[in-house]
C-alpha positions as a Markdown table, in Angstrom:
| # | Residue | x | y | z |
|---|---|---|---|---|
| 1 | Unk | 0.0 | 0.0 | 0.0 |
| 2 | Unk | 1.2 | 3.4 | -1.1 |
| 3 | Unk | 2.6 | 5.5 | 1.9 |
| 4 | Unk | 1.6 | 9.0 | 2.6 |
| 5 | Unk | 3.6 | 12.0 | 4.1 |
| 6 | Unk | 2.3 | 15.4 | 4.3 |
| 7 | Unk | 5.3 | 17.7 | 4.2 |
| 8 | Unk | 3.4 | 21.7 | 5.4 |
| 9 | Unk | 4.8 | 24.9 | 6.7 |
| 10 | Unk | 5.0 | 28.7 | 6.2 |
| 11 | Unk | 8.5 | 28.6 | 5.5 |
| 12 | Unk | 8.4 | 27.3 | 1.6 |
| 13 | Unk | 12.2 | 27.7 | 1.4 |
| 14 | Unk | 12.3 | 25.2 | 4.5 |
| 15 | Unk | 9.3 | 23.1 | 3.0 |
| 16 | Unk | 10.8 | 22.5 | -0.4 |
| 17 | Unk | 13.8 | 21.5 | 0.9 |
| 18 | Unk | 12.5 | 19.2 | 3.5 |
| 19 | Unk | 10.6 | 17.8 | 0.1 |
| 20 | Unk | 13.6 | 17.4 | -2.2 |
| 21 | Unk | 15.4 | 15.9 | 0.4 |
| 22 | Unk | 12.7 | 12.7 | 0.7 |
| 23 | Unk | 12.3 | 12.8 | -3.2 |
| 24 | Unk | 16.0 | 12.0 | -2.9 |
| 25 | Unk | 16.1 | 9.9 | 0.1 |
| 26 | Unk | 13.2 | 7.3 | -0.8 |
| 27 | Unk | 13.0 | 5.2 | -3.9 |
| 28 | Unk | 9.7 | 4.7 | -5.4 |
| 29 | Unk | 8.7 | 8.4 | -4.0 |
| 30 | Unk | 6.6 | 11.1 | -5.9 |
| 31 | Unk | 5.7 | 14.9 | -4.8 |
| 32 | Unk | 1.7 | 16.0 | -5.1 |
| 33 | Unk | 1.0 | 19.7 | -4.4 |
| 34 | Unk | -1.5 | 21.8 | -5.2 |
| 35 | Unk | -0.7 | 25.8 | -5.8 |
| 36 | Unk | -3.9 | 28.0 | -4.7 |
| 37 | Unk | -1.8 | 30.9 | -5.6 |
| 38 | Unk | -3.7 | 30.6 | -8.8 |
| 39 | Unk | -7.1 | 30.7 | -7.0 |
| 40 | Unk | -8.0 | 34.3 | -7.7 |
| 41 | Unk | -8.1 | 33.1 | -12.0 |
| 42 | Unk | -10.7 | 30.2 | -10.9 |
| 43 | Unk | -8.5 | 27.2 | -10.6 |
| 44 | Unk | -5.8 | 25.3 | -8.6 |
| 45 | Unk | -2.8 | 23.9 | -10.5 |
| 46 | Unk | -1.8 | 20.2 | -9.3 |
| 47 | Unk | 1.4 | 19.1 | -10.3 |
| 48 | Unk | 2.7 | 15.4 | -9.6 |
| 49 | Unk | 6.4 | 15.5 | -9.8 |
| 50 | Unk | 9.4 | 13.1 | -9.1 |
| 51 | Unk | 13.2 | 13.4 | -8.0 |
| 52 | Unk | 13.9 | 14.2 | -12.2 |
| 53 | Unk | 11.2 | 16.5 | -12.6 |
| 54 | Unk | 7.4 | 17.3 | -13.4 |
| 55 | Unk | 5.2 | 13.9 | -14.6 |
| 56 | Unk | 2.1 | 15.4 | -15.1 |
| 57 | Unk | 0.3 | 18.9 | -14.1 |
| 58 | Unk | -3.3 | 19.4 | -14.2 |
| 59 | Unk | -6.2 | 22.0 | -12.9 |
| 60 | Unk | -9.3 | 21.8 | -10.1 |
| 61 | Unk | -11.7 | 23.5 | -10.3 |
| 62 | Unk | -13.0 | 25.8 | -6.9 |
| 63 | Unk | -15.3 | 24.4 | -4.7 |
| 64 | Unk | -17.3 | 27.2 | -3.7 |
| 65 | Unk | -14.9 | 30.0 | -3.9 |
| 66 | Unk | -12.6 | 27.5 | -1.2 |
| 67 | Unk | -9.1 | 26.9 | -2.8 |
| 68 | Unk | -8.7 | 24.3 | -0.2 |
| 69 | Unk | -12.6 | 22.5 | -0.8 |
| 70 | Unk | -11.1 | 22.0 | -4.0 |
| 71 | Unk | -7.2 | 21.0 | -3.0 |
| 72 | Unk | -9.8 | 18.1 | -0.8 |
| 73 | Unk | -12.1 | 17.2 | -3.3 |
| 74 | Unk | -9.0 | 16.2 | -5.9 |
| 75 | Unk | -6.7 | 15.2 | -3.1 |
| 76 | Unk | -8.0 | 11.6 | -2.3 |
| 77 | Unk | -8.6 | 10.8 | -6.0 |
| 78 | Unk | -5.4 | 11.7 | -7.3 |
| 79 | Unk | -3.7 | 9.5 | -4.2 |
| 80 | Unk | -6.4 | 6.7 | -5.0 |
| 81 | Unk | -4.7 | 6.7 | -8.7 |
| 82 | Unk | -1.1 | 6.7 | -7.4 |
| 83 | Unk | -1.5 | 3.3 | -5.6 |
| 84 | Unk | -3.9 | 1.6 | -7.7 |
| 85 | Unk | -0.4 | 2.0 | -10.4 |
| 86 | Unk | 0.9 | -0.5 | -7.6 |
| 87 | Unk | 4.6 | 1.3 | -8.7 |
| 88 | Unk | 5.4 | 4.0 | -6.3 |
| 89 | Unk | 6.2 | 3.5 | -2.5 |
| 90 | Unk | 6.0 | 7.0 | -1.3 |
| 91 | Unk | 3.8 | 9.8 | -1.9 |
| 92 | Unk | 4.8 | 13.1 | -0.3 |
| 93 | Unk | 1.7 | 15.9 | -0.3 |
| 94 | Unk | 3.6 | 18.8 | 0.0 |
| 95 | Unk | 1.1 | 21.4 | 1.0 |
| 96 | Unk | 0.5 | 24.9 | 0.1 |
| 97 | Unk | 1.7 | 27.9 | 1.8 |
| 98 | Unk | -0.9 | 28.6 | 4.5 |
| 99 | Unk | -2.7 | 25.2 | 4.2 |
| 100 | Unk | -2.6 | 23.7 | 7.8 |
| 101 | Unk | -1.7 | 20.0 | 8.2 |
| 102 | Unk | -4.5 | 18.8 | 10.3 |
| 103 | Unk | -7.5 | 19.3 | 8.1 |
| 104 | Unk | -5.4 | 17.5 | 5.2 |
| 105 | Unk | -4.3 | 14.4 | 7.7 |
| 106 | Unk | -7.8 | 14.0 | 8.2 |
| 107 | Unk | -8.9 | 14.1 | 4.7 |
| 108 | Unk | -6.3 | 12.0 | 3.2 |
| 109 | Unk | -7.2 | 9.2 | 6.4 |
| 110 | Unk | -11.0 | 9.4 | 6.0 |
| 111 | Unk | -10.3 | 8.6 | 2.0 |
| 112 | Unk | -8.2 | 4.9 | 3.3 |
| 113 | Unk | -5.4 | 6.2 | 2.5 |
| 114 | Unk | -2.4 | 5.5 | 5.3 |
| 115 | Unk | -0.8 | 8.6 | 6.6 |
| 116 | Unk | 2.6 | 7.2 | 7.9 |
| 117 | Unk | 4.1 | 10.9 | 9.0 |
| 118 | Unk | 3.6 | 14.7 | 9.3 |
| 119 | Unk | 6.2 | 17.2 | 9.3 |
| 120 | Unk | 6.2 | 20.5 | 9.2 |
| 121 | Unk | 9.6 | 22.3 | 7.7 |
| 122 | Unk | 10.8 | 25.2 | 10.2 |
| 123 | Unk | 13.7 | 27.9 | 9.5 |
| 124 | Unk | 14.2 | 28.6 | 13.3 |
| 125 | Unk | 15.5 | 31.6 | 12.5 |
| 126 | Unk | 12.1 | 32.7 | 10.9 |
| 127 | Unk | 10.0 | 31.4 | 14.1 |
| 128 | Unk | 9.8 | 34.2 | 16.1 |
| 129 | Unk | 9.5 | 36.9 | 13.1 |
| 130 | Unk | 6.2 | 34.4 | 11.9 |
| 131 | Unk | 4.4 | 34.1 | 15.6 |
| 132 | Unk | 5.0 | 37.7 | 15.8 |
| 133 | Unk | 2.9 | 38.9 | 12.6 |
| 134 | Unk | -0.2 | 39.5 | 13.2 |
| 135 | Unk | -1.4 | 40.3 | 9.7 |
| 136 | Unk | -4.6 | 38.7 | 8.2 |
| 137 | Unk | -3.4 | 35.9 | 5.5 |
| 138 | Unk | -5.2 | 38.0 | 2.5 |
| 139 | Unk | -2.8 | 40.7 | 3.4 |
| 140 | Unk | 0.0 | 38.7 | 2.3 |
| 141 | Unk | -1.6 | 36.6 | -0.5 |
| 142 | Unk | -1.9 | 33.5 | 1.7 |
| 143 | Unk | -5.6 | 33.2 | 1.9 |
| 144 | Unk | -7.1 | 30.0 | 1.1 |
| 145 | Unk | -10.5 | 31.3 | 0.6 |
| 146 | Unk | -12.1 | 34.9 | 0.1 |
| 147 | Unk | -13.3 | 34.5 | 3.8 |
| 148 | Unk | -10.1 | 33.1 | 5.4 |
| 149 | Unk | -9.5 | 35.3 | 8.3 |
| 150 | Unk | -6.5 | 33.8 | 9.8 |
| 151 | Unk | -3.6 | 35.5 | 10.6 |
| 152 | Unk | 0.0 | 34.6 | 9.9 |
| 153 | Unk | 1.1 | 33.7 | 13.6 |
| 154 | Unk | -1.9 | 31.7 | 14.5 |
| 155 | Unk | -1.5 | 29.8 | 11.1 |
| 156 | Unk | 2.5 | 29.1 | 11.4 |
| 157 | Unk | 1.5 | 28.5 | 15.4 |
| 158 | Unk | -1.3 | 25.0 | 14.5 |
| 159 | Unk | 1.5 | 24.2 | 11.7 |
| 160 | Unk | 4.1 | 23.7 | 14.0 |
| 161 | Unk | 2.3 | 22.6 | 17.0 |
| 162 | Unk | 0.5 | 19.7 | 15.0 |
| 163 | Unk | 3.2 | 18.2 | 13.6 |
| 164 | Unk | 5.3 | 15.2 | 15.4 |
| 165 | Unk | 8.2 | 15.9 | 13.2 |
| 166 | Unk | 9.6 | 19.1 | 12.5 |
| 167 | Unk | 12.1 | 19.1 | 9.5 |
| 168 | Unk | 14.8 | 21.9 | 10.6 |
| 169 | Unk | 16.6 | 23.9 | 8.5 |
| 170 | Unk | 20.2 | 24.1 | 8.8 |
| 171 | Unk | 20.0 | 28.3 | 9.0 |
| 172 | Unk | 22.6 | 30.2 | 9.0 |
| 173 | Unk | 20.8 | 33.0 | 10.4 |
| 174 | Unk | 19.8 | 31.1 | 13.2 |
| 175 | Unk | 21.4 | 31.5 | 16.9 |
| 176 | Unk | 20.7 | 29.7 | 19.9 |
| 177 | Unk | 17.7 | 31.9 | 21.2 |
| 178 | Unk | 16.2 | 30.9 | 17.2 |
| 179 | Unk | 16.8 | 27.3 | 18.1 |
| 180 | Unk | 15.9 | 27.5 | 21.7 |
| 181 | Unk | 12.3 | 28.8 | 20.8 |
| 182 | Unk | 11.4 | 25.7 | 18.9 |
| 183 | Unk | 12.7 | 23.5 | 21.4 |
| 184 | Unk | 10.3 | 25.2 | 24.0 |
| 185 | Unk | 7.3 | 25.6 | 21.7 |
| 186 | Unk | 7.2 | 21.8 | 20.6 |
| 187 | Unk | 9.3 | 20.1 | 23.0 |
| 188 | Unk | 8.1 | 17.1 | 22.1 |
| 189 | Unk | 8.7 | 17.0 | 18.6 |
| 190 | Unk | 11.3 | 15.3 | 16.7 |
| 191 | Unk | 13.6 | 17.4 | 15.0 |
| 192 | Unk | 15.2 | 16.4 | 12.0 |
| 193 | Unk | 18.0 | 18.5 | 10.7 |
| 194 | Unk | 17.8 | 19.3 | 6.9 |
| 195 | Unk | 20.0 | 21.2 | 4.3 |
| 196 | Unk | 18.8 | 23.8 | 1.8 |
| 197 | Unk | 20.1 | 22.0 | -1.3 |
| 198 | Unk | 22.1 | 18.9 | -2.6 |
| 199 | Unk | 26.0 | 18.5 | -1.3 |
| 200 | Unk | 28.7 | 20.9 | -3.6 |
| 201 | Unk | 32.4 | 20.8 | -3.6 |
| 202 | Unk | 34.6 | 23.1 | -3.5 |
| 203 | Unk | 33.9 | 24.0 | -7.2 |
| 204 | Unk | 30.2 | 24.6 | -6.5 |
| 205 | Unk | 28.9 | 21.3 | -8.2 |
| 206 | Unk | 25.6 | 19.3 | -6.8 |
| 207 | Unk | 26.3 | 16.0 | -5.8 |
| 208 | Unk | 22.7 | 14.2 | -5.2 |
| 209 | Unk | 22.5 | 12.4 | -2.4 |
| 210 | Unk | 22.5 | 8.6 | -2.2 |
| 211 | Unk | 19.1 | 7.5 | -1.8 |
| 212 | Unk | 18.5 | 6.1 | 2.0 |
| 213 | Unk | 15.5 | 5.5 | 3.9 |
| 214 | Unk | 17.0 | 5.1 | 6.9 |
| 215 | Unk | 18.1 | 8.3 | 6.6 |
| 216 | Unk | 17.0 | 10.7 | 9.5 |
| 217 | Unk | 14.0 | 12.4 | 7.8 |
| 218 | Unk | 12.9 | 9.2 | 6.0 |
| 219 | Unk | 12.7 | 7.6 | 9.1 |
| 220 | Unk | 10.6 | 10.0 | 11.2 |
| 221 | Unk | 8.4 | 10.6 | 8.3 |
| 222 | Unk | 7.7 | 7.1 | 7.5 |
| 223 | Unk | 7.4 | 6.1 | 11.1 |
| 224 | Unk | 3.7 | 6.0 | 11.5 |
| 225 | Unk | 0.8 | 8.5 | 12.4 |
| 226 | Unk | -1.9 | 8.5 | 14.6 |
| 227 | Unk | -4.5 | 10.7 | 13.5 |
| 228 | Unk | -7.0 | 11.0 | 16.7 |
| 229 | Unk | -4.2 | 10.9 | 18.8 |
| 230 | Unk | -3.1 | 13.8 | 17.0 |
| 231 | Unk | -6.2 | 15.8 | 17.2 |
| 232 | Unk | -6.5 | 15.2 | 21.0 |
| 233 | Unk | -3.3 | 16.3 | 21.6 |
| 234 | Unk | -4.6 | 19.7 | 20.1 |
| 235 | Unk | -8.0 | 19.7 | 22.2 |
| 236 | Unk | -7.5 | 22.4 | 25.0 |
| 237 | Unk | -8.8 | 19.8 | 27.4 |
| 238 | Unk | -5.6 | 17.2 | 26.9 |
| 239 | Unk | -3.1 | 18.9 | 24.8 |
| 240 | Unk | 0.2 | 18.3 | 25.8 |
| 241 | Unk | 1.1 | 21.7 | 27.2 |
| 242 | Unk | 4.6 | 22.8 | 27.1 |
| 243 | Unk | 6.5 | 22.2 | 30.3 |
| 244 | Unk | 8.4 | 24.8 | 32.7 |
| 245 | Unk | 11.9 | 25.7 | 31.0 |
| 246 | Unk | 14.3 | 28.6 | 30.6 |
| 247 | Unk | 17.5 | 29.3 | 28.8 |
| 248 | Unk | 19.4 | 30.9 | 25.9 |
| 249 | Unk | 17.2 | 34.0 | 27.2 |
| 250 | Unk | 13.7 | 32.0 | 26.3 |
| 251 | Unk | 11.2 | 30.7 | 28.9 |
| 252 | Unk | 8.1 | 29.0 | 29.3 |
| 253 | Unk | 5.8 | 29.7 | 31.8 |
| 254 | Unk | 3.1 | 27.2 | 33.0 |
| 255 | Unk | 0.2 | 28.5 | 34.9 |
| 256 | Unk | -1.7 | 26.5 | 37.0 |
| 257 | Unk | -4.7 | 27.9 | 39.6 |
| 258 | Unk | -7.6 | 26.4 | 41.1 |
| 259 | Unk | -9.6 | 30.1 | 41.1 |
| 260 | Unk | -11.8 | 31.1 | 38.4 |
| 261 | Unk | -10.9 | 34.1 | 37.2 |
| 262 | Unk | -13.1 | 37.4 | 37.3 |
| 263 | Unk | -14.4 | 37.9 | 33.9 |
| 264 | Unk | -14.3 | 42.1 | 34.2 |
| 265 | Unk | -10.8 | 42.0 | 35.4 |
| 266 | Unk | -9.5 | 39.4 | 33.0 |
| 267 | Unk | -10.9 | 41.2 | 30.1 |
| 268 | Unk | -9.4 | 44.7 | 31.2 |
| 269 | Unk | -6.1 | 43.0 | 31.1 |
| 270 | Unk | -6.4 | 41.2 | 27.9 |
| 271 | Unk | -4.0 | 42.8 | 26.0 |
| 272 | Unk | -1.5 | 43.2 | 28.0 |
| 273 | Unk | -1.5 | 39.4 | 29.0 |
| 274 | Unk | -1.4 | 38.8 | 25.1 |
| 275 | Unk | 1.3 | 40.8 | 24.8 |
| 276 | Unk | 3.2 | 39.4 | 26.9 |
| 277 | Unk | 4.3 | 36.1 | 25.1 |
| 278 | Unk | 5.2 | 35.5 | 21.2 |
| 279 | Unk | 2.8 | 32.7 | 21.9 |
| 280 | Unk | 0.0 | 31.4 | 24.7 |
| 281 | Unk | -2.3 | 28.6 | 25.0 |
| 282 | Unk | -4.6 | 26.9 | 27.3 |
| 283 | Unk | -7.7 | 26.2 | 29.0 |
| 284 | Unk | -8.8 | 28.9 | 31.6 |
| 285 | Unk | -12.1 | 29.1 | 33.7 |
| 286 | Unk | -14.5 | 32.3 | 34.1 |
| 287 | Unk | -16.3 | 32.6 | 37.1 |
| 288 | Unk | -19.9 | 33.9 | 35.2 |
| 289 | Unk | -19.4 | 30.4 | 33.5 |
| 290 | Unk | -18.5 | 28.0 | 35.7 |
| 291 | Unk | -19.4 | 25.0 | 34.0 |
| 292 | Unk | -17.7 | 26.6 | 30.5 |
| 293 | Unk | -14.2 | 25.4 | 29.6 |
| 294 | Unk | -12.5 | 27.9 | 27.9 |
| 295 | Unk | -9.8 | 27.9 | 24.8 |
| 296 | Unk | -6.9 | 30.3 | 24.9 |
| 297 | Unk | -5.0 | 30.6 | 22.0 |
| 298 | Unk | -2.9 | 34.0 | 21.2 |
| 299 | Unk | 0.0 | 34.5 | 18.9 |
| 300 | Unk | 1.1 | 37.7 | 17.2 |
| 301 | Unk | -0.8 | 40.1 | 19.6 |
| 302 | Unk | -4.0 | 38.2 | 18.9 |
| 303 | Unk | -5.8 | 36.3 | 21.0 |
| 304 | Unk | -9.0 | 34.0 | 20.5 |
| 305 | Unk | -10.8 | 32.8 | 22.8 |
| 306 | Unk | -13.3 | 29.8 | 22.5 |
| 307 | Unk | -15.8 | 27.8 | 24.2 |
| 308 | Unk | -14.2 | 23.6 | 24.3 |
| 309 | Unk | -17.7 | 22.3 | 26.0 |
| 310 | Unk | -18.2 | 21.9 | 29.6 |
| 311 | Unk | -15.8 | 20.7 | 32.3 |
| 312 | Unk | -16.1 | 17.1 | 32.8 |
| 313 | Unk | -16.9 | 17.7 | 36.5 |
| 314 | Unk | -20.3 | 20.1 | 35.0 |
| 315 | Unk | -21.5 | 16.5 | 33.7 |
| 316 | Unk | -23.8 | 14.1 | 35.3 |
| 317 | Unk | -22.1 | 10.8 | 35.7 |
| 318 | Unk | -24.1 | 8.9 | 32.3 |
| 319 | Unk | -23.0 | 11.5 | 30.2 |
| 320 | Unk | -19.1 | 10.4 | 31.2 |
| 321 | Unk | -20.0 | 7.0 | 29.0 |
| 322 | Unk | -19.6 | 9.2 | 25.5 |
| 323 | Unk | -16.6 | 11.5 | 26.0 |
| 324 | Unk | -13.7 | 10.3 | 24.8 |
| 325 | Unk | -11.3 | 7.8 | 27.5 |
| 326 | Unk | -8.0 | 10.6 | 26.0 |
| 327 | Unk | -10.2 | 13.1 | 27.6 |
| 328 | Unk | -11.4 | 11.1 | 30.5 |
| 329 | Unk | -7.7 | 9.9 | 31.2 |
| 330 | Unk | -6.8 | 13.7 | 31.4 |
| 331 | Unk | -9.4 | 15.0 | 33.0 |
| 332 | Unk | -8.4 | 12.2 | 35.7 |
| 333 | Unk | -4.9 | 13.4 | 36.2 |
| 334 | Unk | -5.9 | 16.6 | 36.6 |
| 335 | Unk | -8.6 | 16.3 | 39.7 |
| 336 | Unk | -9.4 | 18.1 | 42.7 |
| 337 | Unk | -11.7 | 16.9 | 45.1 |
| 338 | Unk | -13.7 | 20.3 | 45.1 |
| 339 | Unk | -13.7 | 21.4 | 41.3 |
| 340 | Unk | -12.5 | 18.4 | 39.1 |
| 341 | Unk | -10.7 | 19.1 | 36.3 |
| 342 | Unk | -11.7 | 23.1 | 36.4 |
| 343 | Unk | -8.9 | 24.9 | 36.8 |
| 344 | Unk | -6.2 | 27.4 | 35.0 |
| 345 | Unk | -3.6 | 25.8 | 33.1 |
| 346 | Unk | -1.9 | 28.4 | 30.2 |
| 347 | Unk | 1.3 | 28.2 | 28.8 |
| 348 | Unk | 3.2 | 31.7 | 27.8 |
| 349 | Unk | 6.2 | 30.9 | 25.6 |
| 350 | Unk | 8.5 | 33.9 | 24.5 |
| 351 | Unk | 12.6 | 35.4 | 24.5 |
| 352 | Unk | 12.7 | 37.9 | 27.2 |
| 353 | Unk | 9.5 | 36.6 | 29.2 |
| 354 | Unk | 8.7 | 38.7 | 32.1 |
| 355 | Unk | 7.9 | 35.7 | 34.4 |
| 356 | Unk | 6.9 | 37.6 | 37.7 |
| 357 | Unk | 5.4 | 40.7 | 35.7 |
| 358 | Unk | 3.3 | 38.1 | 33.8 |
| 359 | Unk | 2.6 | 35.9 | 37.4 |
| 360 | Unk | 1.4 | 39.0 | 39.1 |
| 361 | Unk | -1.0 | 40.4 | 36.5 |
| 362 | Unk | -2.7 | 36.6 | 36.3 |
| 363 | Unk | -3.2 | 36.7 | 39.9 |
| 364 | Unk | -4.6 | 40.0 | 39.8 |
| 365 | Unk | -7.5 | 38.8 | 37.9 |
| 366 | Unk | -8.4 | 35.4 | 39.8 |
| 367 | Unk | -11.3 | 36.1 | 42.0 |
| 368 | Unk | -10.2 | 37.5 | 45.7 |
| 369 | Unk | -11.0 | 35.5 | 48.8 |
| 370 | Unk | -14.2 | 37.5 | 49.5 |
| 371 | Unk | -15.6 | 36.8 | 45.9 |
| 372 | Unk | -14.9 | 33.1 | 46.0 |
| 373 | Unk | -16.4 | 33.0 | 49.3 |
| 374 | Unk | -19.3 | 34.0 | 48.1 |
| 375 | Unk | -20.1 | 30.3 | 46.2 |
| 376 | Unk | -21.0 | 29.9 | 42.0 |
| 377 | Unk | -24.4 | 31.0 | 42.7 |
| 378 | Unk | -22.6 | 34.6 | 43.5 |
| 379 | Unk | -20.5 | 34.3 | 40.7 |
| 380 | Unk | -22.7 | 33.8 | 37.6 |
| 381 | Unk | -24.1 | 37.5 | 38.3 |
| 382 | Unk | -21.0 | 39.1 | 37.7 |
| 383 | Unk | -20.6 | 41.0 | 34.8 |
| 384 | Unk | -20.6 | 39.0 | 31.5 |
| 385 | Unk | -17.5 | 40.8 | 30.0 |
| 386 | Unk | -16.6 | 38.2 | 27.4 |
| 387 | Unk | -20.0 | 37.5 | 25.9 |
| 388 | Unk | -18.5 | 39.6 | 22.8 |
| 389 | Unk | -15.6 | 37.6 | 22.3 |
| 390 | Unk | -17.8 | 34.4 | 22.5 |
| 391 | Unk | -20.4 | 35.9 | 20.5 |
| 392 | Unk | -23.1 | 35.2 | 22.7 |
């Protein structure tokens, strides 16, 4: 059965090479990609190329004005053809620009199609340049649809943060705080070294490299993928959080309280918590809606702010029977004998962090002694400050 690796990222220079270097590294292979840069004329261009060049090109059509219905809608069939030829081993879907490697996991899985790796192809010393640009995809051409409203950081943030294996670019440019930064922000990724083109001597002439699949890249990307495993690990109830760390002048700051926080006084300091961090992520807990777990997710400057469903401990006990065990088995971990699993738990990852600026201004916003006192009856009066944000 034909393999299938989805190769995504923001950084194209990165991405290609991360691309070339499987081509070159895995008999048998074949790239797929789809440019929606030619969207705005009608059409997306597919091109199915191998390590020798281009073996056949061809047009979709838009789905509803959506670049990327149509990038799904061709997707599965043009992968369906590549195995049925029974002659190719590896296809690599090397996706566009902006296009976000969760959604096409998904697709390419719910078409039978086995997704044995996701990587996402980093220049580290681009990272902290891409979580801090807060402007609108359509701004810079990157738009996958005329009502895409994502933004640069947030994009490049789910690209990186989905992926198990992070292709890294060898980057000149790139110091210690560059490379530091990724560590913290996926710490549990595999990084896999890459170069930006074939070897050269001395005389500047390529020398292709042998082809290996044991080499480094090949290896993590044909190592196997676990698509609902992957999406849990994105759901603000059980993500796997970044962990407490500092060095090379970059820290992470993990944020843990049992206090709801007062909606008025968390929403006056919105911005400024925001601020604080390239990027921050979470769950968090309003005391107007106790019952409500909360999604924090801020890069660039930006934050949204999202309603997951309700806190496990909110649910009567035969309603436990149909959430997921993943979310069960966190929600577990996480107990308190008073609240459950309701709580605070945000991550703030950034060079330069202002740890006990950023500590003080969180616990300025918690609910004081007198107003937890008071019990949840108490606090679902109190100003609804967020209903805007949660367009309620």
């Amino acid at each position: 059965m034909l393999s299938v690796v989805i190769v995504g990222g923001l950084h194209a220079d990165a991405r290609k090479a991360a691309v070339r270097q499987l081509l070159a590294d895995v008999p048998g292979s074949v790239v797929l990609h789809h440019d929606l840069a030619t969207a705005a004329a009608g059409t997306v261009v597919r091109t199915i190329r191998d390590a020798t060049g281009i073996l056949s090109a061809g047009e979709a059509p838009l789905v509803n004005d959506c670049a990327c219905c149509a990038l799904r809608d061709d997707l599965v069939p043009e992968l369906r053809r590549l195995d049925a030829a029974g002659t190719l081993r590896l296809a690599v879907v090397e996706l566009w620009d902006s296009v976000e490697p969760k959604a096409m996991a998904e697709v390419v899985a719910a078409g039978g199609l086995t997704v044995t790796g996701v990587v996402t192809a980093v220049d580290p010393a681009l990272v902290l340049p891409y979580l801090g640009n807060g402007d609108d995809l359509a701004e810079r051409g990157l738009a996958a649809a005329a009502t895409d409203q994502r933004t640069v950081a947030d994009t490049f943030a789910r690209q990186l943060e989905y992926a198990p294996v992070l292709a890294v670019l060898d980057s000149p440019e790139a110091d210690e705080e560059d490379r530091e930064l990724l560590a913290q922000l996926h710490p549990t990724a595999r990084r896999v070294p890459i170069r930006g083109g074939e070897p050269t001597d001395e005389a500047g002439t390529r020398h292709p490299v042998r082809p290996s699949a044991h080499s480094p890249l090949a290896r993590a990307a044909l190592a196997g993928f676990d698509v609902e495993s992957a999406a849990a690990a994105q759901h603000p109830a059980c993500a796997l959080l970044p962990a407490e760390a500092d060095a090379h002048g970059v820290a992470t700051l993990v944020w843990h309280r049992r206090r709801p926080f007062h909606p008025e006084r968390l929403y006056e300091a919105l911005e400024d918590i925001t601020c604080a961090a390239a990027r921050s992520r979470g769950r968090f807990w309003l005391a107007d809606r106790p019952d409500v777990l909360l999604h924090w997710d801020a890069a660039g400057g930006a934050l949204c702010v999202e309603s997951a469903g309700p806190w496990l401990a909110s649910l009567p006990d035969a309603a436990w029977d149909m959430v997921p065990p993943v979310r069960r088995a966190a929600a577990a971990l996480d107990w308190h004998p008073e609240h459950g699993d309701c709580c605070q738990h945000l991550v703030f990852t950034s060079p330069g962090l202002d740890r006990d600026g950023l500590e003080r201004l969180l616990e300025s916003c918690l609910l004081t002694d007198a107003e937890y006192a008071a019990g949840r009856d108490a606090w679902k009066r109190l100003p609804p400050a967020f209903d805007t944000l949660l367009e309620v």
